[in-house]
N, C-alpha and C positions, 0 to 999 in steps of 0.2 A: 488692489493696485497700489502701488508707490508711484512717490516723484524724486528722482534722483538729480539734483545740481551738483554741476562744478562751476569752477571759476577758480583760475589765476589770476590775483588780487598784485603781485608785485611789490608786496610788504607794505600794500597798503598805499600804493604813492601811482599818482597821477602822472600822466608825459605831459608835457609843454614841450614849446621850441627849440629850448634847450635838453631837450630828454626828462628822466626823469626828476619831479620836482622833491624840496623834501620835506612837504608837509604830510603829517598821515591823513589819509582823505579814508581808512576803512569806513568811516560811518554810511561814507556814499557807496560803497560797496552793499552794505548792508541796508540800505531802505534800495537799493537795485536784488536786493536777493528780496525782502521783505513781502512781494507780492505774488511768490513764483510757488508758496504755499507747500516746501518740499520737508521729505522725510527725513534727507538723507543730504548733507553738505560734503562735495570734496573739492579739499584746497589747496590747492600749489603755489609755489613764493611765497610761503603762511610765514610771518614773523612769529621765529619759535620760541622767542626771549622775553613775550609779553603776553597778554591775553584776547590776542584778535582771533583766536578761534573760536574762545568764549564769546565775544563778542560779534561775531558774524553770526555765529548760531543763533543768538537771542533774538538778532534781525529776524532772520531767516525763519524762525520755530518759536514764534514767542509766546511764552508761557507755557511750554513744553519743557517736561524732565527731560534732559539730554545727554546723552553721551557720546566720551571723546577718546577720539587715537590719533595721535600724534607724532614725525620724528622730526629729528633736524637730519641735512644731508651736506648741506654745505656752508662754504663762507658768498660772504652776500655782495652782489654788483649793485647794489640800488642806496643808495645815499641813507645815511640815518636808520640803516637796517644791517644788523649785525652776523645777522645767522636766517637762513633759508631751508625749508622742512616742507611737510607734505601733513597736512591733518584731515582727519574724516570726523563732524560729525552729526548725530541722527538721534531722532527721537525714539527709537528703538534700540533696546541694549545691545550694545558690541561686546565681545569679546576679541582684541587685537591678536593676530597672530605672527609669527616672523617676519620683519619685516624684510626688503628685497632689495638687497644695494646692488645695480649695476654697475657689470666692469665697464671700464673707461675704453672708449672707440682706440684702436692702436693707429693715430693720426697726429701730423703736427698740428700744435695747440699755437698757429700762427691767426692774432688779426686777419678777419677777411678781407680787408680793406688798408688799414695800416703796418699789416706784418708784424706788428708788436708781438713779441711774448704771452701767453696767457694761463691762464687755470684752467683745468675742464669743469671746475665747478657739477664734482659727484654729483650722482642722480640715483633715486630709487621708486618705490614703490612702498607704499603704507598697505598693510590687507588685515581687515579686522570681520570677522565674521559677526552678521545681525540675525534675530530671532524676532520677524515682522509679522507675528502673531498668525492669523488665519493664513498670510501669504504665506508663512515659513520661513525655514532659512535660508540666506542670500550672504557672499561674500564680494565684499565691497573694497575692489582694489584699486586705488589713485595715485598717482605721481608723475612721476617725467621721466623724458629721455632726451639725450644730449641733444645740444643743436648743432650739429655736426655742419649748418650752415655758416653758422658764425666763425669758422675758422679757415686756412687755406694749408696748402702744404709749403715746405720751403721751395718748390719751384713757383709758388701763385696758383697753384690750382685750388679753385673753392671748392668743396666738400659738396656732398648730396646724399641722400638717401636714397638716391633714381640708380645711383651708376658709380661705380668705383669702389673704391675704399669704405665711402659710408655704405653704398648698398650693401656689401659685404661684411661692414658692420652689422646692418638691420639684420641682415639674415643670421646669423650670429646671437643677436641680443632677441630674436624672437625665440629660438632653438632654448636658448639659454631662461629668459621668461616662461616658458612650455615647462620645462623642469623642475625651476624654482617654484610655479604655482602648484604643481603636481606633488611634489615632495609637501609642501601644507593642506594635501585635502582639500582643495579647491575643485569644486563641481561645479554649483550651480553661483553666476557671478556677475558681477559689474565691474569694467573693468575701464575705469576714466580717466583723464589727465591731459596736458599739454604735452602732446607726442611730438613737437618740432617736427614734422616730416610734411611731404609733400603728398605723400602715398601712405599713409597710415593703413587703410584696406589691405595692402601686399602686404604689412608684415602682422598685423593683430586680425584681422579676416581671414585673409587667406592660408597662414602660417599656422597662426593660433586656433583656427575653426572658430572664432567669434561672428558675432554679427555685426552688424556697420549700424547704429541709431538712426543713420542722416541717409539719405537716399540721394539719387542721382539728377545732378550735379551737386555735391555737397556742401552744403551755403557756409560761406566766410567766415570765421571767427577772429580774426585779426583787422581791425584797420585799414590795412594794405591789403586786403585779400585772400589771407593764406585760410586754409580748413584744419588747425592742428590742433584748438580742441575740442576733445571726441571722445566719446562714448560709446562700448564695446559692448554685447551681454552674450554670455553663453547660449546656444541655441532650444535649451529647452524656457527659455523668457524671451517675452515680445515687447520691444522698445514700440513708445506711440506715444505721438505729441511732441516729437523733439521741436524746441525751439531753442533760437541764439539773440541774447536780450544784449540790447548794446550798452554802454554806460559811456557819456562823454569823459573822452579822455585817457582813459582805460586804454593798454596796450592788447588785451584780450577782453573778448565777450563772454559773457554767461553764458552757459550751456544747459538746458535742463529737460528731459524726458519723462515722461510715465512708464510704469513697470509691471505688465503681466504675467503671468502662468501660462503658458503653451497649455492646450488643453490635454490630460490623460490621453483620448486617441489620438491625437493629431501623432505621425510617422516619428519612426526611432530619429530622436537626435545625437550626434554627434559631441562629446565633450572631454574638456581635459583629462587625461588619463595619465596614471602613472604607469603604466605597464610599459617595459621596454623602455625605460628611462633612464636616467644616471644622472642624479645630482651633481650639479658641478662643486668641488671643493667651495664649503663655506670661505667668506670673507671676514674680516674683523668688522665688529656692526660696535657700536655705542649702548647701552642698556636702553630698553626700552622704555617710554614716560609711562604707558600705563595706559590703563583707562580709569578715568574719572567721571562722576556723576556729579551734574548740578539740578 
C-alpha cells in the first residue's frame, strides 16, 4: 500500500480579507503535509522559480531520498509569485514523462463579476511514472483544468462545467486527456489535481473510466464548499482512507488517500487504452526540468 497527497498550495500564500496575502507561509503547508506520512506529493500553484517543492517534500517525507517532476504552466495571479507549475514528488524513483498542456476552453476570458479582460492562465498535467517496489509500477498524473467559473461570456453569462460552453468544453478536454494519456502508456495510475468543476465524476469517472477516491456525498475541499480537489485511480487500484486535512487559511484542503492492488481474481477491469485513438496534434510545450534526486 501507498499514500498519495495532493494539495494546492497557492505559491505558498495564505487568503485574508483582503485575498491573497504576500507573505510565503509554505512552511505551514508543510508541517500540515508533515503528518499525513505519504509516498507520494502532488502540487498545484507550485512556485516554479524557487525551491518549495524541495521543501514541501522534506515536510512531507523527511529523511527520505526523493524524487522530483516538475513544469511551469503559466504566469501567476497570486502576489510575489512569478510563474505557476504542477510538481510531483515521491520517495520512490520517477521517471517523468510528457508532460500534458491543455488547450484553452474556446470561451470569453471576461471577469465573472467585473467583466474585465483576462488570461486563461494555461493549465496542464505533470505524468512521471514510479517504480514502488513490491507495489509495482504506478503512473502519477497531477495538475489542473481551467476554472471556466471565473469567467463570463460577453453577454454575462457565467461559465460552468454543468451546461453550455463549459460542459462542452469538459467533454472535449476529457476525449482529449483519454488520448493524451493513452499515447504515453498510461495503464495503471493516479490521477490528482484541482479539476475546478463542480462534477468532476462526469468527466474523469465516467468519461475517463476512473474511479472517484471520495464516495457519496463527496466532502468539501474548499472553504466555501466546493469538491474540486480529487483524486482519480485507474480501476485495477483501490483508493481507501481518503481524507481532506484543512489548514487555516488555505484557499484549498489537503487531500490525501491510500493506495492498493485490486486482487489478481477480483473481475476484468476496464483501463486507458490506446486502441482506436488519435492523438491530437502536439502543442509547443517548454523543455522539460527533469527529474532530480536529493
Amino acid at each position: 500500500m501507498i499514500s498519495i497527497a495532493f494539495a494546492n498550495v497557492a505559491g505558498g500564500r495564505l487568503v485574508g480579507p483582503d485575498g491573497y496575502a504576500d507573505a510565503d507561509r509554505t512552511a505551514d503547508f508543510g508541517r500540515a503535509l508533515a503528518g499525513l506520512q505519504a509516498d507520494v506529493l502532488i502540487v498545484t500553484e507550485l512556485d516554479t522559480r524557487g525551491d518549495q517543492l524541495e521543501r514541501l517534500g522534506a515536510a512531507a517525507m523527511p529523511g527520505r531520498e526523493l524524487s522530483f517532476a516538475r513544469q511551469e504552466f503559466s504566469d501567476s495571479h497570486i502576489p510575489g509569485v512569478e510563474r505557476l507549475g504542477v510538481g510531483i514528488v515521491s520517495a520512490y524513483a520517477l521517471t517523468e514523462l510528457e508532460r500534458i498542456d491543455l488547450p484553452d476552453p474556446p470561451i470569453d476570458y471576461l471577469h465573472w463579476r467585473t467583466g474585465a479582460p483576462m488570461d486563461p492562465h494555461p493549465k496542464g498535467f505533470v505524468v512521471a511514472r514510479g517504480e514502488f517496489g513490491a507495489f509495482g509500477e504506478v503512473d502519477i498524473v497531477g495538475g489542473q483544468v481551467c476554472p471556466v467559473h471565473m469567467f463570463r461570456s460577453a453577454d454575462g453569462v457565467e461559465y460552468t462545467y454543468q451546461e453550455g460552453a463549459g460542459r462542452e468544453y469538459g467533454v472535449q478536454l476529457a476525449a482529449y486527456l483519454q488520448g493524451e494519456l493513452a499515447a504515453r502508456g498510461v495503464r495503471r495510475a493516479v490521477v490528482a489535481g484541482d479539476l475546478n468543476m463542480p462534477n468532476p465524476r462526469e468527466f474523469f469517472g465516467e468519461r475517463l473510466g476512473l474511479v472517484d477516491a471520495f464516495g457519496d456525498p463527496p466532502p468539501a475541499t474548499t472553504p466555501d464548499g466546493r469538491s474540486i480537489d480529487r483524486l482519480f485511480s485507474t480501476r485495477d487500484l483501490i483508493t481507501r482512507q481518503a481524507e481532506v486535512i484543512q489548514l487555516p487559511g488555505a484557499d484549498h484542503h489537503l487531500v490525501v488517500c491510500r493506495l492498493s492492488r485490486r486482487p489478481i481474481d477480483a473481475p476484468p477491469t476496464a483501463r486507458i487504452r490506446d486502441q482506436d485513438l488519435t492523438r491530437p496534434p502536439a502543442r509547443p510545450t517548454s523543455r522539460p526540468h527533469g527529474i532530480t534526486r536529493t
